[in-house]
DRENZADO-152472 format. One line per field, with one value per residue (C-alpha): x, y, z; residue in three letters. Coordinates in Angstrom, 3 decimals. Layout:
REM residues N
c1 X;...
c2 Y;...
c3 Z;...
zavex ALA;...
//
This chain:
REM residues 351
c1 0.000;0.847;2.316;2.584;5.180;7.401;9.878;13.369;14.576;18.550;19.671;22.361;22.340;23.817;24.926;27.746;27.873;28.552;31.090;33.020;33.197;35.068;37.104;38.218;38.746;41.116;42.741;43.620;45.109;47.467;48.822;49.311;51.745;53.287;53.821;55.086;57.241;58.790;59.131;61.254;63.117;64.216;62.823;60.937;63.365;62.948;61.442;63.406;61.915;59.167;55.252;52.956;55.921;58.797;61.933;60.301;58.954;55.678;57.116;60.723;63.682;64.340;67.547;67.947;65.285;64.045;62.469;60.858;59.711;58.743;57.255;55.022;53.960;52.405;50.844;49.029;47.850;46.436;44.336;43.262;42.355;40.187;38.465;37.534;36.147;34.561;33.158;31.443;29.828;28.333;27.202;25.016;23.566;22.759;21.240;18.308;18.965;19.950;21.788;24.323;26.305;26.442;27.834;30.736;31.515;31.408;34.195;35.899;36.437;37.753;40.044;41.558;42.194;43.509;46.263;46.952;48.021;49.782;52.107;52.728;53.873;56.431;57.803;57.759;59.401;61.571;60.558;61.641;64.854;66.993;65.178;65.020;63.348;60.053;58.600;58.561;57.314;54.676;53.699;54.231;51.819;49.116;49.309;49.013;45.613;44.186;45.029;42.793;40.071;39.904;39.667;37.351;35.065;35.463;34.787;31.325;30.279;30.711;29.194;26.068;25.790;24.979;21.856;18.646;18.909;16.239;17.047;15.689;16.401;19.879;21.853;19.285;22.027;24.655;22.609;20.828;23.742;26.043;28.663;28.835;29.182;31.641;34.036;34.220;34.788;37.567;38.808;39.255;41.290;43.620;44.431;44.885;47.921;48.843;48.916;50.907;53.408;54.102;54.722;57.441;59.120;58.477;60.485;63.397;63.656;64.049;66.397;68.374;68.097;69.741;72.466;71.556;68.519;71.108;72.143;68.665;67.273;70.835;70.066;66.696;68.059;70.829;70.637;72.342;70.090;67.686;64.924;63.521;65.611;64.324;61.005;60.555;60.601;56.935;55.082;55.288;54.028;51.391;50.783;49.819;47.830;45.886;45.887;44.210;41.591;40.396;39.752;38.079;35.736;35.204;33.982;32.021;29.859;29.152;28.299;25.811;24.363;22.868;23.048;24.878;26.505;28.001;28.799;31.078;32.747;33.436;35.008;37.110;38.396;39.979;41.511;43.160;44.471;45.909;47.267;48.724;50.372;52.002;53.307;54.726;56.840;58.134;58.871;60.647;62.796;63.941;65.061;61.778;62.483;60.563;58.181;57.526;56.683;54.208;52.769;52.253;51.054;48.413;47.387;46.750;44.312;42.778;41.787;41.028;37.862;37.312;36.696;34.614;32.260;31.884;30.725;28.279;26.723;25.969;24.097;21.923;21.971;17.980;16.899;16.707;13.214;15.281;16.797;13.779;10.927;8.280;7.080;4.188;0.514;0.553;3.375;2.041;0.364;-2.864;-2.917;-4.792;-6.720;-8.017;-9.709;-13.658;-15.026;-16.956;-20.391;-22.621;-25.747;-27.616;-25.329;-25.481;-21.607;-18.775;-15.513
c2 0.000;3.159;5.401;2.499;2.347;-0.757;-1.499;-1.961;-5.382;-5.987;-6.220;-9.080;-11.796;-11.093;-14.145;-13.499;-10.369;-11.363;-14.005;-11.327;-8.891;-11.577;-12.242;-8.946;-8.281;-11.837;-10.454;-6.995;-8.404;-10.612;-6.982;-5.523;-8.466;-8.088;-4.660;-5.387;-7.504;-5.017;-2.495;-5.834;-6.222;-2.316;-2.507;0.401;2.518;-0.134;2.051;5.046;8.750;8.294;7.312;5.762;4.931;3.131;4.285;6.792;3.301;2.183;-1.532;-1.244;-3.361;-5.837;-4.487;-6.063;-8.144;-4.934;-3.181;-6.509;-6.555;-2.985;-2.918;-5.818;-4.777;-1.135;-3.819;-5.922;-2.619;-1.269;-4.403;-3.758;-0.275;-1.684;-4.476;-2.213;0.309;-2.486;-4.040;-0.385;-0.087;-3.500;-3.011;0.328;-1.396;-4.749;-3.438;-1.344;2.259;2.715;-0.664;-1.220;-2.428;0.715;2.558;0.129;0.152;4.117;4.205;1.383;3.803;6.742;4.287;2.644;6.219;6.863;3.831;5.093;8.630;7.515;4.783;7.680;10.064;7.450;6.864;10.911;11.951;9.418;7.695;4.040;1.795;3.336;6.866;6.647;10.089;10.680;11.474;8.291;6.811;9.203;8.220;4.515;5.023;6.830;4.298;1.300;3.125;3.533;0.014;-0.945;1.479;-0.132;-3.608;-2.484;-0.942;-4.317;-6.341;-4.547;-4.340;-7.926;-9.014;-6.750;-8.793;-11.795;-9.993;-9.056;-6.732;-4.895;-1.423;-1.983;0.170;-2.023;-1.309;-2.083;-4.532;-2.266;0.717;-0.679;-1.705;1.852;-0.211;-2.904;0.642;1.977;-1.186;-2.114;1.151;1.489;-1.948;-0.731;2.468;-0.296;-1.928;1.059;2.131;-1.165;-1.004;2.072;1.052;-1.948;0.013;1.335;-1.393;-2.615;0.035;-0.458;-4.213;-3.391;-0.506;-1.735;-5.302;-7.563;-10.740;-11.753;-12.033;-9.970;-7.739;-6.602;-6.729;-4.126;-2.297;-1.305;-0.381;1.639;5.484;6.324;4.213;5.309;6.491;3.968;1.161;2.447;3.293;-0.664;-2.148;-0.393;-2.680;-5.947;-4.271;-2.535;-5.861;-7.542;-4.617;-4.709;-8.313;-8.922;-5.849;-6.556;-10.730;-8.744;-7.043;-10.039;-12.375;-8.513;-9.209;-12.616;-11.960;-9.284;-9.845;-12.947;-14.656;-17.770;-15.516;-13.396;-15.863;-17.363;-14.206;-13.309;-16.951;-16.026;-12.716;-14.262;-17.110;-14.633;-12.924;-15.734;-16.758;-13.257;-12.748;-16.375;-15.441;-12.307;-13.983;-16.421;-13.612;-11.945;-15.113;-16.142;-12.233;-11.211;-13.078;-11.676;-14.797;-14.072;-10.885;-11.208;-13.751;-11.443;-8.578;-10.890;-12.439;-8.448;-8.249;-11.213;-9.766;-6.679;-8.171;-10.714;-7.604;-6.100;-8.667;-8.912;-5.126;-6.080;-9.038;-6.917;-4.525;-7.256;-8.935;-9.491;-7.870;-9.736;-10.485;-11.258;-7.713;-5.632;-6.279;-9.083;-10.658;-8.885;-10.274;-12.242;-14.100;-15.308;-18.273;-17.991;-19.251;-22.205;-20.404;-18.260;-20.790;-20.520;-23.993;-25.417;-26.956;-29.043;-28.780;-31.928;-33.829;-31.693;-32.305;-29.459;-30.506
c3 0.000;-1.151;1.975;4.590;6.769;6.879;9.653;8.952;8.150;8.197;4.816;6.297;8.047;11.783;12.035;8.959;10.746;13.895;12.821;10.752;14.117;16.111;12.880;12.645;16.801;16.265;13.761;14.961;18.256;15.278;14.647;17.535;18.686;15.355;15.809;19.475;17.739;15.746;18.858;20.766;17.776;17.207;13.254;13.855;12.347;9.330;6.974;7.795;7.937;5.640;6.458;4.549;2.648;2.960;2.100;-0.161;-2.326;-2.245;-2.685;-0.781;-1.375;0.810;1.827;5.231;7.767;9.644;6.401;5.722;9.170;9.424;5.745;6.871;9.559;7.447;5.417;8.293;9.506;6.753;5.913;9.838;8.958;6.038;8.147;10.871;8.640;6.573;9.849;10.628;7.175;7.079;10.820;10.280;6.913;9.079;12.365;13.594;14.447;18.101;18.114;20.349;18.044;15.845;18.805;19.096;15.079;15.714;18.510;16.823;13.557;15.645;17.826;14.175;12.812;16.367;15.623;12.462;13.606;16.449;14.276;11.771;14.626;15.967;12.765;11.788;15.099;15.035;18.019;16.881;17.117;20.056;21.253;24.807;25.177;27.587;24.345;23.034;26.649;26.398;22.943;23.430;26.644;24.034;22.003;24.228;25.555;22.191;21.440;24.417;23.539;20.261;21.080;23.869;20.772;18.686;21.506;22.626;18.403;17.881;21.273;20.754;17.194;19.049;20.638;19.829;16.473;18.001;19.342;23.132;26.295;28.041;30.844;33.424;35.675;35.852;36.163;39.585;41.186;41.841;43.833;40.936;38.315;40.304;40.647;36.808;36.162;38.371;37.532;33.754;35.289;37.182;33.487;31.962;34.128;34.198;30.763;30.907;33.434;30.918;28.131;29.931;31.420;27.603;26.241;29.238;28.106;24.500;24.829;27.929;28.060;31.271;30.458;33.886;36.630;39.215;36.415;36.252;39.472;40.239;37.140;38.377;41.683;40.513;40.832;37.683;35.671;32.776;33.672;31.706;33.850;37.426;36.789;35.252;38.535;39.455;36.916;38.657;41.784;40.137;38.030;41.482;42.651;39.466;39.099;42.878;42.306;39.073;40.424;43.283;40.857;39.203;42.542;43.722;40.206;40.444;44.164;42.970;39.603;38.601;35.654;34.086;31.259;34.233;36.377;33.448;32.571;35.623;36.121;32.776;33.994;37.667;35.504;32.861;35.500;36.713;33.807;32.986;36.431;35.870;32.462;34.049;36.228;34.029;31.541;34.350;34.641;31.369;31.044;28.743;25.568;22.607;22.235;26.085;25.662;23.215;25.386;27.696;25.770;24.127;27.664;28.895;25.774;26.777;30.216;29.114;26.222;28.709;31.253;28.296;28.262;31.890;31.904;28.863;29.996;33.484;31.705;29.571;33.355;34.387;37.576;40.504;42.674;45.287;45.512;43.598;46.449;46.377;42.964;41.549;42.486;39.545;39.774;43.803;43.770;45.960;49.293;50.047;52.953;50.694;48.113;48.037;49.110;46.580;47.386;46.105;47.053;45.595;47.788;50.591;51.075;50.816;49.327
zavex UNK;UNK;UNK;UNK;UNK;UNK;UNK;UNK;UNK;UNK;UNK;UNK;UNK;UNK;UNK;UNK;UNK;UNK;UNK;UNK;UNK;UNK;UNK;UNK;UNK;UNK;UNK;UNK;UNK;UNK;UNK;UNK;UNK;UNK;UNK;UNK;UNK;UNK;UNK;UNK;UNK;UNK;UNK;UNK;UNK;UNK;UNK;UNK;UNK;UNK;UNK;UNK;UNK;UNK;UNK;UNK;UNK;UNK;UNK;UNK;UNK;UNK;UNK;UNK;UNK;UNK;UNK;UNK;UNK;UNK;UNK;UNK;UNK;UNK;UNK;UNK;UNK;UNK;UNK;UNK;UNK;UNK;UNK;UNK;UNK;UNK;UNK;UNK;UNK;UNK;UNK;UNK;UNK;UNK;UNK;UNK;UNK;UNK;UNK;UNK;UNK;UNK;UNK;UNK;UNK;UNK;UNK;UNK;UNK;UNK;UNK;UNK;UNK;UNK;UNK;UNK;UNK;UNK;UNK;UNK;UNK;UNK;UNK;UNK;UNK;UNK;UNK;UNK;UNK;UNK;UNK;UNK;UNK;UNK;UNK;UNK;UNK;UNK;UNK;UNK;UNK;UNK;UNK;UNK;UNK;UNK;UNK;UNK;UNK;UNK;UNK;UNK;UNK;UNK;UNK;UNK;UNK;UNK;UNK;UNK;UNK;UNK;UNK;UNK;UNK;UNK;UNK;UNK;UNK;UNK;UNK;UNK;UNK;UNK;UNK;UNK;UNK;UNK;UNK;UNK;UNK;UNK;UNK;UNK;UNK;UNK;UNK;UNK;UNK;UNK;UNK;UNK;UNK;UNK;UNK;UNK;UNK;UNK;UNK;UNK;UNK;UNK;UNK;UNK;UNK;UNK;UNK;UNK;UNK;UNK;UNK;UNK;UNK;UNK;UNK;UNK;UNK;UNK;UNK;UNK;UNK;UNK;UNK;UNK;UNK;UNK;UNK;UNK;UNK;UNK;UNK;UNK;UNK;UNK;UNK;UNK;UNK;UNK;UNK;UNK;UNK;UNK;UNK;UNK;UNK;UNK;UNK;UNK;UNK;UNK;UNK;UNK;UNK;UNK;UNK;UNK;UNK;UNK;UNK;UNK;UNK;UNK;UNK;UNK;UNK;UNK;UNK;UNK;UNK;UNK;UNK;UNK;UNK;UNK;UNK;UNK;UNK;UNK;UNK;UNK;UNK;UNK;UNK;UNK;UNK;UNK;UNK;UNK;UNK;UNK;UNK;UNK;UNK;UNK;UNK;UNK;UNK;UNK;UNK;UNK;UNK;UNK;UNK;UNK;UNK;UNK;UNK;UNK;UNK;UNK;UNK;UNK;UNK;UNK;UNK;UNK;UNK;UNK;UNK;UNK;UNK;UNK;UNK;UNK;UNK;UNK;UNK;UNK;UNK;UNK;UNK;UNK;UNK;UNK;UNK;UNK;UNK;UNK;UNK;UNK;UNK;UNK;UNK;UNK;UNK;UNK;UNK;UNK;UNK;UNK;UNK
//
């Protein structure tokens, strides 16, 4: 009929939607340990002064294994840029307006061009290879955050895609429960100077790396140390700090919200944690080999998406009767004491 109105019907299936918005959160956290691996490897320098190009070539000679490395890693990034700005396109055309979802695919594009300035500013500065200037701690601090943010932003796009398509009004569990609000958002505060503080025991590692255990554990200790050196020694104290607040988030959510779905993140978050603070140590050991270290950068991802979609599955969370007053009258069953005997007259009997 001429002039009806017709709702909105996703032109995609969310399914092939949703599956491409975990494929392209897996595959961004492929480049950012490859471009962690080409900070621990000092091939940032690879490509020399020159952004997007390399070398002033658009396809550089492979002169020596750090342009190859460096080159690549442009490459790897750019198909992430692509993907992410792919995933936001295919998300606005597949869902309902107000989505969750669209808001994620939003922040995600702003965090990706976010990556891509910051990456051009190391290279343009110079702050690669061997600069051990506060600028480059600052930048490399920026840039960790931003990482985070973004696969913060993938991780709440692709989880909304596995919900309702319908635009509905959410955050009811975390909006009911100020002490729950107040912890997760503290607890993502915690990671993020964790976060920081590894960056910069990152960056001491790569530029002033220790032959032995004692050679390090001096190092750190020493007063005419880098900066760099000394301040290194903060993150596994503030890695066990984090660590034990962000598990005591975790058990304060469970405690409060119901829900299998939370129940089971939170479960995931305390053993990542785990996990991560293991890997830490042993990283600490064997003297931070790369390999380790992009073990542990990847295992800090891992708690931070799994911490996402703690704080997401709280706000889909179903209030509680227990903690919301009695039931309504409907949902009482009657007492017996107030059924209405029935009688039969003919019989002269009441049952």
């Amino acid at each position: 009929m001429i002039g009806q109105i017709h709702p909105y019907v996703p032109t995609l299936p969310t399914s092939r939607l949703r599956r491409f918005a975990w494929w392209v959160l897996a595959y961004n956290l492929l480049v950012i340990a490859w471009g962690a691996f080409v900070r621990a490897t000092g091939s940032g320098a690879g490509c020399g002064r020159h952004w997007p190009l390399c070398n002033g070539e658009i396809v550089p000679r492979a002169d020596n294994v750090k342009t190859i490395i460096e080159a690549s890693h442009r490459v790897t990034s750019g198909i992430a840029f692509a993907l992410v700005i792919a995933l936001a396109v295919w998300t606005f055309k597949g869902t309902a307006k107000g989505h969750r979802a669209r808001k994620g695919a939003a922040a995600s594009t702003v965090f990706i061009f976010g990556e891509v300035l910051l990456g051009a500013g190391l290279v343009l500065f110079e702050l690669v290879a061997h600069d051990a200037s506060m600028k480059r701690a600052l930048s490399m601090i920026l840039h960790l955050g931003n990482t985070f943010l973004l696969l913060g932003a993938l991780t709440v796009t692709a989880h909304a895609l596995g919900r309702d398509s319908s635009p509905r009004d959410e955050g009811e569990g975390l909006a009911r429960d100020a002490l729950v609000r107040v912890a997760v958002v503290c607890a993502f505060a915690f990671m993020l100077v964790l976060g920081a503080s590894g960056a910069i025991a990152a960056l001491g590692d790569t530029l002033f790396p220790a032959r032995t255990l004692g050679q390090g554990l001096a190092d750190d200790a020493s007063p005419v140390a880098h900066a760099f050196v000394r301040l290194r020694v903060i993150h596994p104290f503030v890695a066990l700090v984090t660590g034990a607040f962000v598990m005591g988030v975790a058990a304060l959510v469970r405690a409060r919200i119901p829900g299998r779905s939370v129940q089971w993140s939170g479960h995931l978050v305390s053993a990542l944690v785990v996990v991560q603070l293991a890997a830490g140590l042993l990283n600490l050991v064997l003297l931070v080999p790369v390999a380790m270290q992009l073990v542990h950068l990847l295992l800090a991802d891992f708690v931070w998406i799994a911490l996402v979609v703690l704080r997401e599955e709280v706000r889909l969370a179903q209030p509680s009767k227990s903690r919301n007053g009695p039931a309504p009258a409907s949902d009482v069953p009657p007492s017996t004491s107030q059924v209405v005997p029935v009688t039969y007259e003919a019989a002269g009997e009441t049952r």
